[in-house]
C-alpha positions as CSV (number, residue, x, y, z in Angstrom):
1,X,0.0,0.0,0.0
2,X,1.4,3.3,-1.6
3,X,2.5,6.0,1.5
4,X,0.4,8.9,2.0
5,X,1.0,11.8,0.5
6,X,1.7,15.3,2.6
7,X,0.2,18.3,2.4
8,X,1.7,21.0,4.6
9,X,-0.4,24.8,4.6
10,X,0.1,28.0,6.9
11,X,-0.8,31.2,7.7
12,X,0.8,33.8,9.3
13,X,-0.6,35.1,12.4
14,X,-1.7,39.4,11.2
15,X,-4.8,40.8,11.3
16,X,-8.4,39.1,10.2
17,X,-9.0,36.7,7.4
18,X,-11.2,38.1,4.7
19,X,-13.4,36.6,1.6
20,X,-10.3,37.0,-0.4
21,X,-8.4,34.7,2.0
22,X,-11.6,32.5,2.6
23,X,-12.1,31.7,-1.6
24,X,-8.3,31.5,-2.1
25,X,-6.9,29.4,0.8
26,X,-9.9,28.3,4.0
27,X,-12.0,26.6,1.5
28,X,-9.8,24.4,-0.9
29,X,-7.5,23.5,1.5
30,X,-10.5,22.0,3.9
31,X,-12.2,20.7,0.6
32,X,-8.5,18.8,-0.1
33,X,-8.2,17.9,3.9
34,X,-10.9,15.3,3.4
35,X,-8.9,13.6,0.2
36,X,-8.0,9.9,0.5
37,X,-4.6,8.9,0.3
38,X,-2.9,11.9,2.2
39,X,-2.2,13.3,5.0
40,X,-3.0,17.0,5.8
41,X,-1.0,19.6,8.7
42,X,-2.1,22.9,9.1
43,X,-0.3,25.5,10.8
44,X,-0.6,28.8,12.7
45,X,2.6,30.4,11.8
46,X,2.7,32.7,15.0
47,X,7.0,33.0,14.6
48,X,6.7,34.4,11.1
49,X,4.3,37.1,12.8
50,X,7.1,38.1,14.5
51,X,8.9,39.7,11.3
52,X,6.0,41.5,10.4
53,X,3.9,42.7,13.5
54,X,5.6,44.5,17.0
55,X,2.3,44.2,18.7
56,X,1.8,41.4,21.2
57,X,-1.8,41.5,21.7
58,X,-2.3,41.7,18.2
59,X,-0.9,39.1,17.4
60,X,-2.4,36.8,20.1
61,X,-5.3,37.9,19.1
62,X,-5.1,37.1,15.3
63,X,-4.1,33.3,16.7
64,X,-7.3,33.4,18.2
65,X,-9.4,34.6,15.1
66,X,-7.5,32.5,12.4
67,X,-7.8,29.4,14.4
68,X,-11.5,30.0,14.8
69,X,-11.7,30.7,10.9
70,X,-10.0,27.6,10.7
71,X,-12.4,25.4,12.9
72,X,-15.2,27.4,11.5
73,X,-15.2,26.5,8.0
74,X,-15.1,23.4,8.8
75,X,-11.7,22.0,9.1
76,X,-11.6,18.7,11.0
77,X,-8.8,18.9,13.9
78,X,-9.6,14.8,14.4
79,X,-8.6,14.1,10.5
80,X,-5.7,16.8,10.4
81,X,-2.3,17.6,12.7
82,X,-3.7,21.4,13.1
83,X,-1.1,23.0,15.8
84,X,0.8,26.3,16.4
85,X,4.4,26.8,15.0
86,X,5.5,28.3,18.5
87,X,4.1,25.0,20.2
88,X,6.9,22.8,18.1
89,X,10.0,23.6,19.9
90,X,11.6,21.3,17.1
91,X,11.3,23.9,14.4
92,X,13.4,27.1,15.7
93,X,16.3,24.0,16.4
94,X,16.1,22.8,12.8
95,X,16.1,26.1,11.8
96,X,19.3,26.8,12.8
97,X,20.6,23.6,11.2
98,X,19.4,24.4,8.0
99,X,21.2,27.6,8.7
100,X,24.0,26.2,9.0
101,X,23.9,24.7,5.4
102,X,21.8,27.5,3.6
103,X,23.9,29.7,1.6
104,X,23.9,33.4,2.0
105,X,23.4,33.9,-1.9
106,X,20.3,31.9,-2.0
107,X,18.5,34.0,0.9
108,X,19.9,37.8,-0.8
109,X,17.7,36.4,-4.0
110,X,14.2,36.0,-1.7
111,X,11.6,38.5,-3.2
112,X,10.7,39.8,0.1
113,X,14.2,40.9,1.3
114,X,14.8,42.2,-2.3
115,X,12.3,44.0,-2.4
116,X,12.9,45.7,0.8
117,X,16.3,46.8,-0.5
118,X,14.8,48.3,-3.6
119,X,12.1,50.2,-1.9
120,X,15.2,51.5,0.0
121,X,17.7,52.0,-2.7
122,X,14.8,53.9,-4.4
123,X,14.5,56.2,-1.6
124,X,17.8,56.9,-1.7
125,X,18.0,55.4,1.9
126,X,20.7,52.9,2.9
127,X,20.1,49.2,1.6
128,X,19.7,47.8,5.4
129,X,17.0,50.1,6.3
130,X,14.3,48.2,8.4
131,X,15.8,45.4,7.1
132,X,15.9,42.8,10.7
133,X,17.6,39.2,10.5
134,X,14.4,37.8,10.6
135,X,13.2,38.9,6.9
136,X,16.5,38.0,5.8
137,X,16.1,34.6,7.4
138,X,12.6,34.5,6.4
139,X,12.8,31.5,3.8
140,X,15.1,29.2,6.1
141,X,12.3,29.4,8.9
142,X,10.2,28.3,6.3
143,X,11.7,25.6,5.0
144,X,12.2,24.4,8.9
145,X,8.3,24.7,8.8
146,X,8.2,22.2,5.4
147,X,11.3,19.8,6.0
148,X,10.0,19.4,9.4
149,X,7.3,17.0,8.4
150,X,8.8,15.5,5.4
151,X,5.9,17.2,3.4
152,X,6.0,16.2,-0.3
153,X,3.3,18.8,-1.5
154,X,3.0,22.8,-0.5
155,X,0.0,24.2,-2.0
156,X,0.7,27.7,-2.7
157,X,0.6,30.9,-4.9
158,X,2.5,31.7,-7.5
159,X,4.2,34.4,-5.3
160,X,5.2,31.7,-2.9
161,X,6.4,29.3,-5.3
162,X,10.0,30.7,-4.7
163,X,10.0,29.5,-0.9
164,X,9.2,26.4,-1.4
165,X,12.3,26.0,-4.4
166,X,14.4,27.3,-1.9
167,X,13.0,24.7,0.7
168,X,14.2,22.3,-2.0
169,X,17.4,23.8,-2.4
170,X,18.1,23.9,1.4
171,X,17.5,20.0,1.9
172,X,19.6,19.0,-1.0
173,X,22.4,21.1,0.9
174,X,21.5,19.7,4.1
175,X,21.2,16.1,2.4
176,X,24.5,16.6,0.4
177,X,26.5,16.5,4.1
178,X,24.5,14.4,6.1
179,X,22.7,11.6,3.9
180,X,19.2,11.6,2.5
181,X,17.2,12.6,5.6
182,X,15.2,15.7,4.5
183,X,12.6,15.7,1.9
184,X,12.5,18.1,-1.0
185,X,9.1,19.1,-1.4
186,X,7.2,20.3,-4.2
187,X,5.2,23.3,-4.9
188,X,1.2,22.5,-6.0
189,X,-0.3,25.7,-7.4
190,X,-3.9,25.2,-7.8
191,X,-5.1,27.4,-11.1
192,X,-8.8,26.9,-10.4
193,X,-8.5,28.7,-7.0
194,X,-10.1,32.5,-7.7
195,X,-8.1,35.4,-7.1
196,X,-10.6,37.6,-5.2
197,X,-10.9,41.5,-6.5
198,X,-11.6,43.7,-3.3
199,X,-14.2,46.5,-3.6
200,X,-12.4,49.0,-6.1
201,X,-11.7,46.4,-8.6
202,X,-8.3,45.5,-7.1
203,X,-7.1,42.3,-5.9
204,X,-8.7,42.1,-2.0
205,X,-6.0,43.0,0.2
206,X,-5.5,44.4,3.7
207,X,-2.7,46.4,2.3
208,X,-5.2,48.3,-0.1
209,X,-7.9,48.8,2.4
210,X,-10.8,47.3,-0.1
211,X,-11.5,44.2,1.8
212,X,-14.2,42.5,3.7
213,X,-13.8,41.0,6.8
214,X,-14.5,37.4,5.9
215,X,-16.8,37.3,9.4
216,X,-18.3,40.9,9.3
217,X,-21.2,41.0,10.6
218,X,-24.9,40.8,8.3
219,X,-25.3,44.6,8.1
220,X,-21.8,45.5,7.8
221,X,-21.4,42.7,5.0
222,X,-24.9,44.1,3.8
223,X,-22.7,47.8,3.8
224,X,-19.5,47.0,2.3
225,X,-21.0,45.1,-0.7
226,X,-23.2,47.9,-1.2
227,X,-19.7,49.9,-1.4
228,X,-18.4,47.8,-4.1
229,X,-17.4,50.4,-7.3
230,X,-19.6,49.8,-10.4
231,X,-19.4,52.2,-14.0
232,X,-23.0,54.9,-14.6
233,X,-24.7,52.5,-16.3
234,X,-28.2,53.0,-15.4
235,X,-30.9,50.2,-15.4
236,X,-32.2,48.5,-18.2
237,X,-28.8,49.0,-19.5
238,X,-26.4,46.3,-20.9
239,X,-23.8,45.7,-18.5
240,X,-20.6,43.7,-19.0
241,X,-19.3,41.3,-16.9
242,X,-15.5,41.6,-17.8
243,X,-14.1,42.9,-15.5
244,X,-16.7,43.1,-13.0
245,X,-15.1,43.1,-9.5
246,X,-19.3,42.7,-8.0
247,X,-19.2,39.8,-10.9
248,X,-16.3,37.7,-10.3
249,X,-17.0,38.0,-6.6
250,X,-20.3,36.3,-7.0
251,X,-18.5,34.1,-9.8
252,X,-16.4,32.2,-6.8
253,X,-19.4,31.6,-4.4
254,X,-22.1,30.9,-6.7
255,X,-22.8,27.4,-8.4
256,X,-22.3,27.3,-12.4
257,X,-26.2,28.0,-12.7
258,X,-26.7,31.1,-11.0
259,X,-23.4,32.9,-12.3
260,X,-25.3,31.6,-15.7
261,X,-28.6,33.4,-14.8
262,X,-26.6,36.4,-13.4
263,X,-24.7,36.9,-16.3
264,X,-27.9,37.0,-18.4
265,X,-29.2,39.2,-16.1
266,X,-26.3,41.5,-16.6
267,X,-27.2,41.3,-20.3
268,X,-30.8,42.3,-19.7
269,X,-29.8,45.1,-17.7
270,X,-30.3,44.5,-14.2
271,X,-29.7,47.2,-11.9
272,X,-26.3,47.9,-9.6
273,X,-28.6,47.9,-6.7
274,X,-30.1,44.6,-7.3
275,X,-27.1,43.0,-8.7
276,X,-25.5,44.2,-5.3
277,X,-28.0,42.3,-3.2
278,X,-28.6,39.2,-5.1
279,X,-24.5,39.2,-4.2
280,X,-25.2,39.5,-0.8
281,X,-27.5,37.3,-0.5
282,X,-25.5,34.5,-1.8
283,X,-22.6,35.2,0.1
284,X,-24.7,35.4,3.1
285,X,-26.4,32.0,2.7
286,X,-22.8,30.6,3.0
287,X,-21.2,32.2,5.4
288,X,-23.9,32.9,7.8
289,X,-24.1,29.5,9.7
290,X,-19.8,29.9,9.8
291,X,-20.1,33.1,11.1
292,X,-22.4,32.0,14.0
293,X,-19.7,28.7,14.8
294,X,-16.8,32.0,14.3
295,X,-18.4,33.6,17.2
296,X,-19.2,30.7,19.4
297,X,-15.3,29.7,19.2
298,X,-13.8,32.8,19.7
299,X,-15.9,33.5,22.8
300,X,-14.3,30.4,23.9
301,X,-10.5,31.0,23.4
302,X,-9.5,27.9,26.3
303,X,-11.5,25.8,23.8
304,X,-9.0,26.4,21.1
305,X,-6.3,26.3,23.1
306,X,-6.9,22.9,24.3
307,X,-7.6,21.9,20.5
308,X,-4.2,23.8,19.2
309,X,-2.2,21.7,22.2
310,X,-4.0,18.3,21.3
311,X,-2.7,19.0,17.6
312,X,0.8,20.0,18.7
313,X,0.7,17.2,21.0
314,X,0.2,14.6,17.9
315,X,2.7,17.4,15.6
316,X,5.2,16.8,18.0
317,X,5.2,13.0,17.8
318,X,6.4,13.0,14.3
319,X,9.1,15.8,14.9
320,X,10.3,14.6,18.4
321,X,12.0,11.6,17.4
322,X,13.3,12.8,13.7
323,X,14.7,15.9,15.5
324,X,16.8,12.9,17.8
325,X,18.0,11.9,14.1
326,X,18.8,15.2,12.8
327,X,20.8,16.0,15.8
328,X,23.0,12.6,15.7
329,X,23.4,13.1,11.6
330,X,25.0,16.4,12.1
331,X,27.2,15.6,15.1
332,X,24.9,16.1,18.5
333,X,25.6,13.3,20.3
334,X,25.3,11.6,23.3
335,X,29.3,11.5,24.6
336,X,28.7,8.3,26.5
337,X,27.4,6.1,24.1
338,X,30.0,7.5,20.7
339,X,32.1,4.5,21.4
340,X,29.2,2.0,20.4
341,X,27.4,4.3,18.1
342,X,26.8,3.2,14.5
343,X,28.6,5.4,11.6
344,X,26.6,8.1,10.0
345,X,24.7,7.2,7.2
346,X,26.6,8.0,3.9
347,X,25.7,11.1,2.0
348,X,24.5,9.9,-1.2
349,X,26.1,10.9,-4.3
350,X,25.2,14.4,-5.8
351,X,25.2,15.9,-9.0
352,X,25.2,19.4,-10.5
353,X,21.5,20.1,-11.4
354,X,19.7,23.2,-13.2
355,X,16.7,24.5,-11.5
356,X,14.0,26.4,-13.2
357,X,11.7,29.3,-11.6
358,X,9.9,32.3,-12.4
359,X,10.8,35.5,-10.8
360,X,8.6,38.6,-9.9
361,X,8.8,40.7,-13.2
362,X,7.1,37.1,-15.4
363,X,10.1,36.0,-16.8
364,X,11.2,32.7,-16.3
365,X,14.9,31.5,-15.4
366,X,16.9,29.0,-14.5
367,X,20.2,28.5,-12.5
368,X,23.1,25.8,-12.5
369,X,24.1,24.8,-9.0
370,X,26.5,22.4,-8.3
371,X,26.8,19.3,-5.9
372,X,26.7,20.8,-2.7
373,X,23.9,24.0,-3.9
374,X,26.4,26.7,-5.0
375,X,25.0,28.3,-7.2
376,X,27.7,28.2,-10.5
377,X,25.4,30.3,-13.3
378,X,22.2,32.6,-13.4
379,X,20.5,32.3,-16.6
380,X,19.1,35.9,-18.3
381,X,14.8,36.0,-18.5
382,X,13.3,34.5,-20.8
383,X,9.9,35.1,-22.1
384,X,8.3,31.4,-21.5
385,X,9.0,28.3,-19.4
386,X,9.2,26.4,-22.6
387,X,12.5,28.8,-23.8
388,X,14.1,28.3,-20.6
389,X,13.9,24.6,-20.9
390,X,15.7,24.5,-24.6
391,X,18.1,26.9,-23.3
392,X,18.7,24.2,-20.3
393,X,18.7,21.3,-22.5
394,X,21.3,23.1,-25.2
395,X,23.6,23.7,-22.7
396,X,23.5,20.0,-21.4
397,X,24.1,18.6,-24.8
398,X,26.7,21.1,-26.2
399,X,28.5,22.8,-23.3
400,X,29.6,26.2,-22.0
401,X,30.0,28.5,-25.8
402,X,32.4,31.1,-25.1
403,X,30.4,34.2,-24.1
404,X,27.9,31.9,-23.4
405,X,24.7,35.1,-23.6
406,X,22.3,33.2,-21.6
407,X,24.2,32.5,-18.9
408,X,26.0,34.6,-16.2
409,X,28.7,33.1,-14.0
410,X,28.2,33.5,-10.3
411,X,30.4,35.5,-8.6
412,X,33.7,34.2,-7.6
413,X,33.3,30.9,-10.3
414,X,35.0,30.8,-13.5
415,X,34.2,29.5,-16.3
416,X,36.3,26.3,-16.3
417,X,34.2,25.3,-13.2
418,X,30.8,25.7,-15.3
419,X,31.8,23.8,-18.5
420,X,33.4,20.8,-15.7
421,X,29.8,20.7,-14.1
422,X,28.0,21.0,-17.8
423,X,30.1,18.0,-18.5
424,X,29.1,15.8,-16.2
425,X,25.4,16.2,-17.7
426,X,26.9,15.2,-20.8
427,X,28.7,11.6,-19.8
428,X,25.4,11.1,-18.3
């Protein structure tokens, strides 16, 4: 009988969970929970808070309210290892093993810290502005969080993608000194789940202030979808549903049928008002009896508490023992017993490899990286995944050209080093 598979989702512990966050992430990820064949840990990511939010109580109290969005939607703590990162004392320790083997390169090239430097650069501030160890250390915290629990699938965004290829790249360094005890997982991007717009058209973000609270009470609900922006077309006139934030908002809660009969509506000329409350009034029907277990939970925060501590209890099961195996592969050992202790198991034999990504501005890339994870080469953008891939494959079959266009040599490697890696794909 086949192993389960993994799944491993989190969510850091800021502010309150809206319908964008509810369409996008609460409601596939309990839909997959109840999949055959897997195995399914969710996770309060209360330590990653920490980088981003200075407020104590707020944060204790976003733990609260996510964990009773959680439980509310219907995620089953008896089917699923549902625990808080700070319970799992074994995660900060193997985050500082995989620090220990994650190369400094790899973390300057996360979008987040990058992107803290350019908003600084561009201000004509100094690069380290605001800039704490924890961003910086962001993605090896993360990858703690994934290796952790050997999880084989990460279902994320496209914007996440990047953490979970530098999970990958962290265990094949960690793997590459130790032997084959971490497990390099696998990013699962989901293109059916809706990106939700927020009430000015935009995608529904805190950041933007167009949001709504995903368990806002009926009249405020009733207030902010009446707040949605719409164009002057008056009743009776045609209205288009492209682009249509009050559209594709009903689009992700309503079955194929009614979007059907509301799109012919739109064609018939239905007016904002009443397209406005036929959208509350299916959003309502949905979340209403959530919003009435929301409020039943969260008035009982010792409930969750023993719930979250039953989950770590099981969480910390699994990572108890392989944290005993981390420490004795890496060297932490018990002195009395080294005489009789059994050698290490052999690092298995490793091999340059390319990896492909895509990076923020839509162009894809790849990068050579040799046995151990040093990066060797950066490839230039390029337009598709499927150009990146013949670039890849060229350069496997024919070698390092001189002035090689596509490819930029990492600092401090030359380009003897490069062709010796490209040949090994070659005698392969």
């Amino acid at each position: 009988m086949a192993a389960p598979v993994r799944f491993l989702t989190g969510i850091t512990t800021t502010g309150t969970p809206h319908l964008g966050n509810y369409v996008g992430a609460f409601r596939p990820a309990v839909e997959a929970s109840r999949r055959p064949g897997t195995e399914n840990f969710y996770f309060l990511a209360d330590y990653h808070a920490l980088i981003k939010c200075d407020e104590p109580a707020r944060v204790q109290r976003s733990t609260l309210e996510i964990a009773a969005c959680w439980l509310a939607v219907g995620l089953d703590p008896e089917r699923v290892l549902f625990y808080r990162q700070s319970d799992i004392p074994e995660i900060p320790e193997l985050t500082w093993l995989l620090t220990c083997v994650t190369g400094k390169g790899l973390l300057n090239r996360a979008h987040a810290y990058k992107a803290a430097v350019d908003k600084n650069n561009a201000g004509g501030l100094d690069p380290d502005v605001d800039v704490t160890a924890g961003l910086f250390m962001y993605p090896v915290l993360m990858a703690a969080d994934i290796l952790m629990f050997k999880a084989h699938r990460i279902p994320v965004g496209r914007d996440q993608v990047q953490h979970v290829e530098m999970a990958r790249d962290i265990a094949n360094s960690f793997n590459h000194l130790y032997g084959d005890l971490l497990v390099p997982p696998e990013a699962q991007i989901d293109e059916t789940v809706a990106l939700l717009p927020g009430l000015d058209g935009r995608k529904m973000s805190k950041s933007y202030d167009n949001h709504i609270p995903l368990f806002a009470p009926r009249e405020q609900l009733r207030k902010l979808i009446a707040g949605i922006v719409t164009d002057s077309r008056a009743p009776g006139e045609p209205k288009e549903v492209e682009g249509s934030a009050l559209f594709q908002i009903y689009e992700a809660f309503a079955s194929v049928e009614e979007t059907q009969r509301l799109r012919q509506a739109y064609a018939d000329g239905i007016a904002w008002s009443e397209a406005k409350q036929t959208l509350f009034d299916r959003i309502d029907a949905e979340i209403a009896p959530m919003r009435e277990r929301y409020e039943a939970l969260v008035a009982e925060p010792a409930r969750i508490e023993r719930i979250l501590k039953a989950g770590a209890a099981k969480a910390r099961a699994i990572a108890t023992p392989f944290m005993a195996e981390l420490r004795h592969a890496v060297g932490l050992r018990n002195l009395g017993a080294a005489a009789s202790a059994p050698k290490a198991k052999a690092a298995k034999a490793a091999t340059p490899a390319f990896k492909q990504y895509r990076e923020a501005d839509g162009k894809h890339y790849f990068k050579l990286v040799d046995a151990a994870g040093r990066l060797l080469a950066q490839s230039t953008g390029f337009e598709s995944p499927q150009d990146a891939g013949r670039a890849v494959a060229r350069l496997k079959r024919e070698g390092l050209a001189p002035g090689e266009p596509q490819l930029q040599l990492a600092e401090g490697v030359a380009a003897d080093q490069v062709a010796a890696a490209l040949r090994q794909f070659a005698a392969d």
